[in-house]
C-alpha positions in Angstrom: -16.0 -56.4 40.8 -18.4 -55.5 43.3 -21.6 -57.2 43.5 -24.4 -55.9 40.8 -27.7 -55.2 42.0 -30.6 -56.0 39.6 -32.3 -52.7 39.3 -29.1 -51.7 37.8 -28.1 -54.9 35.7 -32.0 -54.1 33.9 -30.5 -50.3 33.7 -27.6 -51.5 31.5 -29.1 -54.0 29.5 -32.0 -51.6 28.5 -30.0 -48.5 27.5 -27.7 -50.6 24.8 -27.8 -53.4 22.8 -30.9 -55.6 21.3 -33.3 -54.1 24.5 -32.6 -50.9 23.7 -34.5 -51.5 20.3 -37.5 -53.9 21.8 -40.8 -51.9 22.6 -41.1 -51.3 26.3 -44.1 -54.0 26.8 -41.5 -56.1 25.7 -38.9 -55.3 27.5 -40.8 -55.6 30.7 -41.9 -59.4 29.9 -38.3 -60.1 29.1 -36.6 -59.1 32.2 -39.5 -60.6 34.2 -38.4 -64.2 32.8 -35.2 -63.4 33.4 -31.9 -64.3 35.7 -29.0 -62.3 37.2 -26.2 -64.8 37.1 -22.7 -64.1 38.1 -19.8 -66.7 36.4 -16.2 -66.8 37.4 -13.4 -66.5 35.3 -12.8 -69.1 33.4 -16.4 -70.6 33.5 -18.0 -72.3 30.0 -21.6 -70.7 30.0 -21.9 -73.2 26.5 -19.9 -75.5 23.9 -21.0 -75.8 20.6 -22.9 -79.0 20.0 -24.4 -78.1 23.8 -28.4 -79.2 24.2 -30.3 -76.2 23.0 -30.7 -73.4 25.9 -32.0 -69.9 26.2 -30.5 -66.5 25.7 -27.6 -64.6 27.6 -27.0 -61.2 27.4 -23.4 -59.0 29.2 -24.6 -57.3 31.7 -20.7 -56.7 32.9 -17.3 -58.6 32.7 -15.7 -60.2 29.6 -16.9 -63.0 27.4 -15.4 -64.4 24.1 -16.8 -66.0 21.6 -16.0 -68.7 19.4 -16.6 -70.4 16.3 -15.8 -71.7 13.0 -17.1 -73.3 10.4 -18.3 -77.5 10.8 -15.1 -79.7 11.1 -13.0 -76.5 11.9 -11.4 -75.5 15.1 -12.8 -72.8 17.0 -11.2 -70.0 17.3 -11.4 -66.5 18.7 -14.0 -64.0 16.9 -15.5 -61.7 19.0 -14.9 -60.1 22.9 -19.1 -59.6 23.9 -19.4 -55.9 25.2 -22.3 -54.9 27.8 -25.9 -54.7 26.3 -25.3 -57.2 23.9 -27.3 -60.7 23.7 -26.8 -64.3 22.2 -27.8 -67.5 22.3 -31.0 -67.2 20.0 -29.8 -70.0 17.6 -31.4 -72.5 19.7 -34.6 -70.9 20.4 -34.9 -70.3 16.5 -33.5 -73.6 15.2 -34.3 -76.0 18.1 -31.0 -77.4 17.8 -28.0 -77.5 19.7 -25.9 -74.7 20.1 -23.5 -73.1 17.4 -20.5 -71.1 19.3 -18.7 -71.2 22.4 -19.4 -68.2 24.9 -16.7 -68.4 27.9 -16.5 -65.5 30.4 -13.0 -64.2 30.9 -13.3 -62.4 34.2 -15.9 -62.0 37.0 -19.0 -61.6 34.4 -22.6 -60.8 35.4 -24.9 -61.9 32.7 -28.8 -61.6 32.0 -30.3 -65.4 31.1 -34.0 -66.0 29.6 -34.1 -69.8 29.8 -35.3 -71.1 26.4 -38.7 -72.3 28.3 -39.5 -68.9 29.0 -39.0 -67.5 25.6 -41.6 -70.3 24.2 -43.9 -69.1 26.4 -43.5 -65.6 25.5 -43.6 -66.8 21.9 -46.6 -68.8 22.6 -48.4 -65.6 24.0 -47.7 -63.6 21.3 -46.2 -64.6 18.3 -44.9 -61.4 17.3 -42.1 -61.8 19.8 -40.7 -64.1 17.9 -40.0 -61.7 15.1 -38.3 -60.0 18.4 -36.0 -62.8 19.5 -34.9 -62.8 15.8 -33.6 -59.1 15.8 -30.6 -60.5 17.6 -29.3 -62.6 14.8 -29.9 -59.5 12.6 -27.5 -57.4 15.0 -25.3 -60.6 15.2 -25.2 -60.4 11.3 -24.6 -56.7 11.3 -22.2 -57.2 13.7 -20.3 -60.1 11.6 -20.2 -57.9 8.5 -18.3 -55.3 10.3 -15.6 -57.8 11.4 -15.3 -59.0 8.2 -15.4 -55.5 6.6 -12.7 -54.3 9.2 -10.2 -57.7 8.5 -10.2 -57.2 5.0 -8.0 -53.8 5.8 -4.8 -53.5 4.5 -3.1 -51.4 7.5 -2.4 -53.1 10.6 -2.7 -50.3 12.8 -6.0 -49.5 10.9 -7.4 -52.8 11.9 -6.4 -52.5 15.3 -8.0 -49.4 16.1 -10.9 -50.5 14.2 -11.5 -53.7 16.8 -10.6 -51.2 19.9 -13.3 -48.4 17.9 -15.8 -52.0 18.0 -15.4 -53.0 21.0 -15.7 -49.5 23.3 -18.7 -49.5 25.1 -18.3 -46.6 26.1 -15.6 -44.2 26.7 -15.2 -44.7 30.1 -15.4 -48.6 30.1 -11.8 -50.5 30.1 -11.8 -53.1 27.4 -9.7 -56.5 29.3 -8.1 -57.7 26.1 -4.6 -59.4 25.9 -2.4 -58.8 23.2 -2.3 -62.0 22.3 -6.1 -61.9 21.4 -5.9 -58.3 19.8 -3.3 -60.4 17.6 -6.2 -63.2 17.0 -8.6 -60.9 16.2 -7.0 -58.2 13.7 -4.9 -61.0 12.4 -1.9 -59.4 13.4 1.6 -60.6 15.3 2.2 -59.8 18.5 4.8 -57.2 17.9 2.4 -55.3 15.7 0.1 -55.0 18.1 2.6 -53.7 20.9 3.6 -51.0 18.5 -0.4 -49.5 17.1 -0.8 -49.6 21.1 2.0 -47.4 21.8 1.2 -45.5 18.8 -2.4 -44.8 20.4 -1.4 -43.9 23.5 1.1 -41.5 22.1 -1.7 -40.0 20.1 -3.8 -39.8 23.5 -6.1 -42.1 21.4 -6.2 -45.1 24.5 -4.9 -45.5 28.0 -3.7 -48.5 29.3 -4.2 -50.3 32.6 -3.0 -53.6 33.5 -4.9 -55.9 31.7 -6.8 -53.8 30.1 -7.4 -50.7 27.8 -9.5 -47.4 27.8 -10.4 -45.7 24.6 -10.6 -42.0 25.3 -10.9 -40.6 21.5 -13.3 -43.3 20.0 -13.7 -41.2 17.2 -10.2 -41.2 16.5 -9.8 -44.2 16.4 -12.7 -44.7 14.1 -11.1 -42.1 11.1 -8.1 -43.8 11.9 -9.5 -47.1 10.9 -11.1 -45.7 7.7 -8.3 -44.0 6.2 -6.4 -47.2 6.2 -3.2 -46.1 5.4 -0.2 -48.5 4.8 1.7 -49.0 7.9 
């Protein structure tokens, strides 16, 4: 991945997502107090039960998250896509943190340490009502992946993580089959088969390692119809 410059890092991170949504007063204070960071594959940003810390948002890369409930293994939920932001929990609660966020590939990330969100809380107290939109878009954001697991179609659930998790149409998604399999509780070999169905259909293209939604919106009425495979 070549190296990301900041004026466009602030680009991304302002035209989707949580920033997109923030009054530009705000969004200016934010990225002031924040830090371009670049993490290798493989790297932990945090652990559940971590000291409490301050936000991260994709700027570029891959980054899973997981969680589950107390005394539960984590497991697999969601693959981050540019634009979006977590870590609030902390700031909100002033406990320790909740999920596990580990970047996948080369990942450049946005991070507003926890002490400079106090101090733009303690400056105006209406951006905390603004650090709690995330967990609102986190919740909307949960609801869907509930919603789209309780589908009776494999293929239908499938397309509908693929539909969730395109950026853009343009923007490969690095996803392994195994993890497709995690997160549309599906085997392996039904995976390998909606894949080769949505290529067929011209819906995806695949690159090593990775995937490229062309026809979003087919995937999405797809997805709805949920018709038994």
């Amino acid at each position: 991945m070549a190296r990301m410059s900041r004026e466009n890092a602030e680009r991304i991170m302002c035209e989707a997502g949580w920033l997109a949504h923030m009054p530009e007063a705000f969004r200016t204070r934010l990225l002031q107090n924040a830090l371009l960071l670049k993490f290798d594959a493989g790297h932990v940003i945090f652990r559940a039960g971590d000291p409490a810390g301050g936000i991260y948002g994709l700027v570029a890369g891959t980054v899973t998250v997981d969680t589950a409930p107390p005394d539960s293994t984590p497991r697999l939920i969601h693959i981050a896509v540019p634009g979006g932001w977590t870590g609030e929990d902390s700031f909100m609660t002033g406990k320790p943190r909740r999920i596990e966020l580990v970047a996948r590939s080369e990942t450049w990330v946005m991070h507003v340490p926890l002490e400079g969100m106090e101090q733009m809380a303690a400056s105006d107290p209406s951006n905390i009502r603004a650090f709690g939109v995330i967990s609102i878009l986190a919740a909307d954001k949960l609801l869907r992946i509930v919603h789209d697991l309780q589908k009776k179609s494999v293929s239908s659930r499938i397309a509908s993580v693929l539909h969730r998790l395109s950026w853009s149409t343009n923007a490969p998604i690095t996803v392994s089959q195994e993890n497709l399999g995690v997160l549309t509780n599906s085997s392996r070999k039904q995976v390998n088969s909606a894949i080769q169905r949505f290529v067929e259909a011209g819906w995806i293209e695949t690159r090593y390692r990775s995937i490229i939604v062309t026809k979003p919106s087919a995937l999405r009425r797809h997805a709805e119809q949920d018709v038994a495979d």
